[in-house]
N, C-alpha and C positions, 0 to 999 in steps of 0.2 A: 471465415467464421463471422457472419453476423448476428452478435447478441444485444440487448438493451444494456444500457449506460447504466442502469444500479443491477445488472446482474454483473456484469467483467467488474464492479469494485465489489467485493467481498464484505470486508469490516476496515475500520481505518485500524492501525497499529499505534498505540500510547502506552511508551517505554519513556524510561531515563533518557536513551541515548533519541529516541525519536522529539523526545519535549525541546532538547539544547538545537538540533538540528532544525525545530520551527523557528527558530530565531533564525536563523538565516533563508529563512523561506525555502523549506525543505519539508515535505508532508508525505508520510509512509502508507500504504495500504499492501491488504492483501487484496491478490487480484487472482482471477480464473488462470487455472497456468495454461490452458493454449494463448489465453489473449496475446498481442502482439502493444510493442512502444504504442505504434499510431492508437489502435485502439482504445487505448489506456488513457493517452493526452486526449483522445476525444470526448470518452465518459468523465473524464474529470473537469474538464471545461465544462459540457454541457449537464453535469450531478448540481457544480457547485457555482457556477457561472463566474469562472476566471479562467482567466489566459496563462497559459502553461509554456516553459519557457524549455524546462529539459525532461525527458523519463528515465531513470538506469531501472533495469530488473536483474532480479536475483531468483534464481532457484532454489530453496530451501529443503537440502533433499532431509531424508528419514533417520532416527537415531532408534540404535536398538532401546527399549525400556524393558523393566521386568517391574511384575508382581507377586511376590513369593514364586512360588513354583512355576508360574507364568511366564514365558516369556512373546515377547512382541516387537513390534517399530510404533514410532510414532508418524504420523502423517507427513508427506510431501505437500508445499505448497509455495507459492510462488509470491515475491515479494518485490513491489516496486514504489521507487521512490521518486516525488516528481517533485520538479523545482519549477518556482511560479517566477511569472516575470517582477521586478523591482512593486512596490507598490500594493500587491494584491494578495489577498490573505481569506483562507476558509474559516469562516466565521465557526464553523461548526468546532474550531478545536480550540478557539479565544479563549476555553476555559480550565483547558489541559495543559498545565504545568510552564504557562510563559511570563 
């Protein structure tokens, strides 16, 4: 699959638990679920321009919801978390919750 660098990162993800995990140089996004690790560390390198150290991803599969009489799933989507090397920080989330 070859896609561009701001289509494979989706939106970044800012949660509780994603804000405590920037402190230790840990930053969450949702990503295209075919993409692959490699892909992931490359768009993130070359989106934010730093060097990426680890990727883990998660599948986020679907939970049932309802609306009155309604019923349905919520969306599948795919979630990965990338660790930067010592040193290097996206400026982009300096303002989200550290």
């Amino acid at each position: 699959m070859i896609a561009v660098a701001h289509d494979i990162i989706v939106r970044p993800i800012i949660t509780e638990k994603s804000s405590r995990m920037m402190a230790q140089n840990k930053y969450t996004f949702e990503v295209l679920p075919a993409a692959n690790k490699i892909e992931i560390r490359q768009a993130v390198e070359e989106v934010f321009k730093v060097k990426v150290s680890s990727v883990h991803t998660i599948k986020v599969h679907s939970k049932p919801k309802r609306m009155g009489r309604f019923s349905g799933r919520s969306r599948s989507w795919k979630k990965a978390i990338v660790t930067l090397l010592p040193g290097e920080r996206i400026q982009f989330f300096d303002g989200a919750g550290i």
